[in-house]
C-alpha positions as CSV (number, residue, x, y, z in Angstrom):
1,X,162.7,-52.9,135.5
2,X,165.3,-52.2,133.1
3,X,167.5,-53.6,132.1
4,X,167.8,-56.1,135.1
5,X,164.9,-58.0,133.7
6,X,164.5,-57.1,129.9
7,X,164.1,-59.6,127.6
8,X,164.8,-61.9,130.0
9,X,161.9,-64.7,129.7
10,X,161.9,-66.4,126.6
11,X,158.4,-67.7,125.7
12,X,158.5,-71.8,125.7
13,X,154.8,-72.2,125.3
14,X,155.9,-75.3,122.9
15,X,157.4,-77.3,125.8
16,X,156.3,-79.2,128.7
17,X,154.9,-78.8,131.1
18,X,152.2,-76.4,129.1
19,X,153.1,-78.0,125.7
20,X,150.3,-75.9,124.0
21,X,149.2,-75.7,120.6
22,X,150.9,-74.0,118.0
23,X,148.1,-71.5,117.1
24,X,147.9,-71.3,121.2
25,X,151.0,-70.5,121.9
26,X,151.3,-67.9,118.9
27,X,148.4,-66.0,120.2
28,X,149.3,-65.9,123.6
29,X,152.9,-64.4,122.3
30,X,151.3,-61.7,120.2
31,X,149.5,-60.7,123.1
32,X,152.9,-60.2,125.2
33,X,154.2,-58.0,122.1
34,X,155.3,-54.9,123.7
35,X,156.1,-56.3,126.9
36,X,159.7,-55.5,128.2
37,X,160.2,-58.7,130.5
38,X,159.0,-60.9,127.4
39,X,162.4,-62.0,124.9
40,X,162.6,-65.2,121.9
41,X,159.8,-67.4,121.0
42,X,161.2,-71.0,121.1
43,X,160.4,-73.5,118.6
44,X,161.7,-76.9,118.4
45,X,163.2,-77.4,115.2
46,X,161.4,-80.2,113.9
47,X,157.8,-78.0,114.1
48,X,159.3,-75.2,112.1
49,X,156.8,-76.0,109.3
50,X,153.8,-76.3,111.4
51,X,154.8,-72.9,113.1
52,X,154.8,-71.1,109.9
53,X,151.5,-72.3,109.0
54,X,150.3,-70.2,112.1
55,X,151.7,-67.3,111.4
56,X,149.8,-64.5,110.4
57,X,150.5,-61.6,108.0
58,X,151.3,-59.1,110.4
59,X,153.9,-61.1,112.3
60,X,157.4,-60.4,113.3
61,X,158.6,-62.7,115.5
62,X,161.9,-63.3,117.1
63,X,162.9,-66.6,117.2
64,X,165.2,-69.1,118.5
65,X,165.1,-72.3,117.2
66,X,165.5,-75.6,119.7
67,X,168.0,-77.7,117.8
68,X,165.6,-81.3,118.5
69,X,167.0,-82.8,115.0
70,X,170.1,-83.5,116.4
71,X,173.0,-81.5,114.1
72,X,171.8,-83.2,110.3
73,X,168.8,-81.5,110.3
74,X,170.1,-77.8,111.3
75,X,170.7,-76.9,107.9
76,X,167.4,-77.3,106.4
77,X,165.8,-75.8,110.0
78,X,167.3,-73.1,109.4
79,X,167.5,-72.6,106.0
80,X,163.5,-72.8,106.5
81,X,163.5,-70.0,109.5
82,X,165.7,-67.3,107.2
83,X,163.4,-67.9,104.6
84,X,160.0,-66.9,106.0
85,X,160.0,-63.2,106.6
86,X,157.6,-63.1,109.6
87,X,160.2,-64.5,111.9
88,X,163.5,-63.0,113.0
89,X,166.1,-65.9,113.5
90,X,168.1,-65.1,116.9
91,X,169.4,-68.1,118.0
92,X,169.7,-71.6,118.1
93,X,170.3,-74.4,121.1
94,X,171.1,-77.6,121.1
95,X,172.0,-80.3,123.9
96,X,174.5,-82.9,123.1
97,X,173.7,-87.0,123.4
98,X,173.5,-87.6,127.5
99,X,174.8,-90.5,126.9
100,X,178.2,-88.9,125.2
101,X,181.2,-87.2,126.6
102,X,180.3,-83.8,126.8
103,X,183.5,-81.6,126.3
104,X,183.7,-84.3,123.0
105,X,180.3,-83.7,121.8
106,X,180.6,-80.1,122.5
107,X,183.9,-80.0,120.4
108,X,182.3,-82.0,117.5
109,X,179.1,-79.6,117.7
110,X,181.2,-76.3,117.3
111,X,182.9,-77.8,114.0
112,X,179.4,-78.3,112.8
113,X,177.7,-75.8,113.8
114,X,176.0,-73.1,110.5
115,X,178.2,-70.1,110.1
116,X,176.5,-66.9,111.3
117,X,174.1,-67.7,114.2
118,X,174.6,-67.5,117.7
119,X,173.8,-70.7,119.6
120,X,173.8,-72.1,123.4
121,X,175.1,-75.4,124.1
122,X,173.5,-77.3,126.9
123,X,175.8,-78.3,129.1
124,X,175.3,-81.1,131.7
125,X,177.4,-81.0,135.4
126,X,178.6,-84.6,134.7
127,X,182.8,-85.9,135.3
128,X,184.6,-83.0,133.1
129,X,181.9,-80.2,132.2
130,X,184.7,-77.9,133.2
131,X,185.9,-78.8,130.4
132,X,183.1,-79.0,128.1
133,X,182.9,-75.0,129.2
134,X,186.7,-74.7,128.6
135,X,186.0,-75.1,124.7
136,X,182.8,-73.3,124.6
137,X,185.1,-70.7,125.7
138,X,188.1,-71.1,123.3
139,X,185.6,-70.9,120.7
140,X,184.2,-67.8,121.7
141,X,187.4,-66.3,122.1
142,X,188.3,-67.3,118.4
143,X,184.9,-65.2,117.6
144,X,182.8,-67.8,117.9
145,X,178.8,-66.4,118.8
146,X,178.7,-69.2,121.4
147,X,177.0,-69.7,125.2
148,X,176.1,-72.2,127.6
149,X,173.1,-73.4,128.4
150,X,172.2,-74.8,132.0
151,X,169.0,-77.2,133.2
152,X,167.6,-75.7,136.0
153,X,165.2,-78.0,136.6
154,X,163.7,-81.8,135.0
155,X,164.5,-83.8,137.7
156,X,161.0,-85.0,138.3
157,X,162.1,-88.5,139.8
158,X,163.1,-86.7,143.2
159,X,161.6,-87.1,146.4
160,X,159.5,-84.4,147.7
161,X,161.4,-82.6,149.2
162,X,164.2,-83.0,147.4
163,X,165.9,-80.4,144.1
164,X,163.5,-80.5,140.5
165,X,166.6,-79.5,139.3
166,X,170.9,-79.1,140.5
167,X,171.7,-77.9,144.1
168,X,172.2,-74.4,145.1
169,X,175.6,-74.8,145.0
170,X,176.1,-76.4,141.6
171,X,173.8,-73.8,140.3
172,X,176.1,-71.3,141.8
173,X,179.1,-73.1,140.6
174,X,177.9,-73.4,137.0
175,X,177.4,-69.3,136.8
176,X,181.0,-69.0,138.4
177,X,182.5,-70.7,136.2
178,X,180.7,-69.6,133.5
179,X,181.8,-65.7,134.2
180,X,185.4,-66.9,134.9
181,X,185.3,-68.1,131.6
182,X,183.1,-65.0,129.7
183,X,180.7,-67.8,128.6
184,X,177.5,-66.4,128.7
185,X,174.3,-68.8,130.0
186,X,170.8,-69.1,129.3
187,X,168.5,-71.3,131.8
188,X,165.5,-74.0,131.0
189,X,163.1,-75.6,133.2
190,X,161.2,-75.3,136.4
191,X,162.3,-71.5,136.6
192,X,158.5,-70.0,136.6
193,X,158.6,-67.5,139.9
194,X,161.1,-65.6,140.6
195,X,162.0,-67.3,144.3
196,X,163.2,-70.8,145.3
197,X,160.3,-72.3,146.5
198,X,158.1,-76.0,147.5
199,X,155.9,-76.8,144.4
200,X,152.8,-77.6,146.0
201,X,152.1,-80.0,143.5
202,X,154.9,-82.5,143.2
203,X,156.6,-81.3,146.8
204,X,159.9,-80.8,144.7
205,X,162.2,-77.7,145.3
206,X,162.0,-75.2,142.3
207,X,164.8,-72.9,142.0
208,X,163.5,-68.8,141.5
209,X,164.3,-66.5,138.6
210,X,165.1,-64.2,140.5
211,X,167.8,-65.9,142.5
212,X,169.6,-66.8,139.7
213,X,169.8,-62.5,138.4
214,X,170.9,-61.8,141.8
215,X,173.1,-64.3,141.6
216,X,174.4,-63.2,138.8
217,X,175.1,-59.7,139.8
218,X,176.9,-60.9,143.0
219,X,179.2,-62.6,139.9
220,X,180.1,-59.5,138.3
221,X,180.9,-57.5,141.1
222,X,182.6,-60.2,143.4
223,X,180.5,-59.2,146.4
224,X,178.2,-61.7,148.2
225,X,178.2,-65.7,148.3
226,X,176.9,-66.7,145.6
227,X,175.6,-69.9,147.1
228,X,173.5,-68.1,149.1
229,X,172.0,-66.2,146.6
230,X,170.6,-68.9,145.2
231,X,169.3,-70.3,148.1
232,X,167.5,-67.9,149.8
233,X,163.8,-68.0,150.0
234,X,163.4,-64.6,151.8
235,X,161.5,-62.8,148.4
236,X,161.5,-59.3,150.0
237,X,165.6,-59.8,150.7
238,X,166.2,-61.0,146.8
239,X,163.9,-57.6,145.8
240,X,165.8,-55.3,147.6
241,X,169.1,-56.2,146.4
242,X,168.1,-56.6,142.8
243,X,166.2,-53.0,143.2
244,X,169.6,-51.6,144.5
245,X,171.5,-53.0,141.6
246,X,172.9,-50.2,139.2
247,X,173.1,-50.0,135.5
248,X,176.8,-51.1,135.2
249,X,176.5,-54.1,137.1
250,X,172.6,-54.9,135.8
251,X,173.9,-54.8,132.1
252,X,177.3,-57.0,132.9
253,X,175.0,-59.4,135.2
254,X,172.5,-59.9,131.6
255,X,175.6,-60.0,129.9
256,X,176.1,-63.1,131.8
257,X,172.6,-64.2,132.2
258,X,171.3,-64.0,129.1
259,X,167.4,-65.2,129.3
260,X,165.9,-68.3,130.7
261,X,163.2,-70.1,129.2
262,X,159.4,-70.5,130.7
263,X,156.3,-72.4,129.2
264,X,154.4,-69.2,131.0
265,X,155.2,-65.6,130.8
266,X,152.5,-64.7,133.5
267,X,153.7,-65.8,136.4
268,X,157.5,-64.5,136.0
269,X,156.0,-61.0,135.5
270,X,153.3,-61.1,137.5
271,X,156.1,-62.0,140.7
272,X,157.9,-58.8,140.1
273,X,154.8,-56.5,140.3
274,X,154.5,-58.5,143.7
275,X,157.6,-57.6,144.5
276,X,157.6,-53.9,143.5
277,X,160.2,-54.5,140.5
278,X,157.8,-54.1,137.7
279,X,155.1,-52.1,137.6
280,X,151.4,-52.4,135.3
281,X,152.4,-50.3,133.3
282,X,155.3,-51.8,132.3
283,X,153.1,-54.7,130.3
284,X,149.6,-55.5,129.4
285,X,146.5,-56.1,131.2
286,X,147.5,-59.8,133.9
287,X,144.1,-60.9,132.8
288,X,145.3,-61.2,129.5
289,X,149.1,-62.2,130.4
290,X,147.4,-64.9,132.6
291,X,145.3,-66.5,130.0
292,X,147.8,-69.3,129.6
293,X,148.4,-69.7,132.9
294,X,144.6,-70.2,133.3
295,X,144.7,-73.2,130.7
């Protein structure tokens, strides 16, 4: 599995569509210690307190905090996450004002962002996001620990039928330009198995984790559409390129593709034993992995 898929699902227990309990959500991530496919435990800012209140003695959790306090809070968020010692602060993200001009809101969030912390700006495909990625970039070249971040799914107002989240081919234009730029991206929403699939549920079209890696590997070495990539349906197809991928272009492909967040940590694992691209041993007993999925 590594290090294709290492560290790549960060646990979002917190958020919808699980939205568990704190002390839920904690357990269930202390269970996944040791798993190699399991990253960051996300935690909106504004539940920082309650989440130290769960914490237990022997904790030492990584962390990123979900910037939901808009930019006047940060400060105290994170003055609280680097003062408790059972958490390891990692990261921050933060989505600008829909409403706002992105590349605008973007520029007025890197001025303001804390020194010293890397963070992940959402960024939305609306008129210019080009150019919200063009400053995300500038910034990172001026050393700046900056990223984007992309929704990959929330649009639950489709028809069925119809994309949870962007097309194929924004997806694929969003990681394009993303490694033209040397912006690295992390992914939220709707990205639970690893292949593009009908939700049975809702009838919406979920895009697949695993796509989006191979997807990201097509970007590093220039070969393949990558459009297609994150279309295809065909599971066995997207295993046996991602199993044929080699170190050099696995660690430059995570480079790019940082993590992606999932309310379950389950499912996303329990895909790639399916698919022969993780094996048992490589985590703890699915019984126990499953437990939130079985909630």
């Amino acid at each position: 599995m590594k290090p294709l898929f290492a560290r790549i699902v960060d646990d979002a227990a917190l958020f919808p569509p699980a939205r568990a309990a704190m002390d839920d959500a904690l357990r269930d991530h202390r269970a996944a210690e040791g798993d190699p496919l399991v990253g960051r435990f996300l935690c909106p800012a504004s539940r920082l307190a309650e989440l130290r209140r769960h914490l237990v003695p022997e904790d030492l959790i990584d962390l990123v905090v979900i910037a939901d306090t808009g930019l006047e809070g940060l400060p105290e968020a994170l003055e609280t996450a680097r003062r408790e010692p059972r958490v390891r602060l990692c990261g921050l993200e933060i989505a600008p004002d829909p409403d706002a001009d992105q590349a605008r809101a973007a520029a007025v969030m890197i001025a303001r962002l804390p020194d010293g912390i890397g963070c992940h700006i959402e960024v939305r495909q609306t008129t210019g996001w080009r150019e919200t990625l063009d400053r995300l970039a500038a910034a990172r070249s001026r050393g700046l620990p900056l990223g984007a971040k992309l929704r990959t799914g929330g649009r639950a107002d489709a028809p069925p039928g119809g994309e949870y989240g962007p097309s194929p081919g924004e997806v694929a234009a969003f990681l394009a330009a993303c490694a033209e730029r040397g912006l690295p991206v992390k992914c939220t929403a709707g990205l639970h198995h690893a292949v593009r699939h009908v939700d049975p549920g809702s009838g919406l079209v979920h895009h697949g984790f695993l796509n989006l890696v191979v997807a990201a590997c097509r970007c590093v070495t220039g070969r393949g559409a990558l459009e297609e990539a994150v279309a295809a349906t065909d599971a066995r197809t997207l295993a046996e390129e991602a199993a044929g991928v080699d170190e050099t272009t696995a660690r430059a492909a995570r480079d790019l593709l940082v993590a992606f967040g999932s309310c379950d940590v389950h499912t996303p694992r329990a895909d790639l034993i399916e698919l022969g691209l993780a094996g048992k041993e490589a985590g703890h007993d699915r019984r126990t992995m499953g437990a939130r999925a079985r909630r």
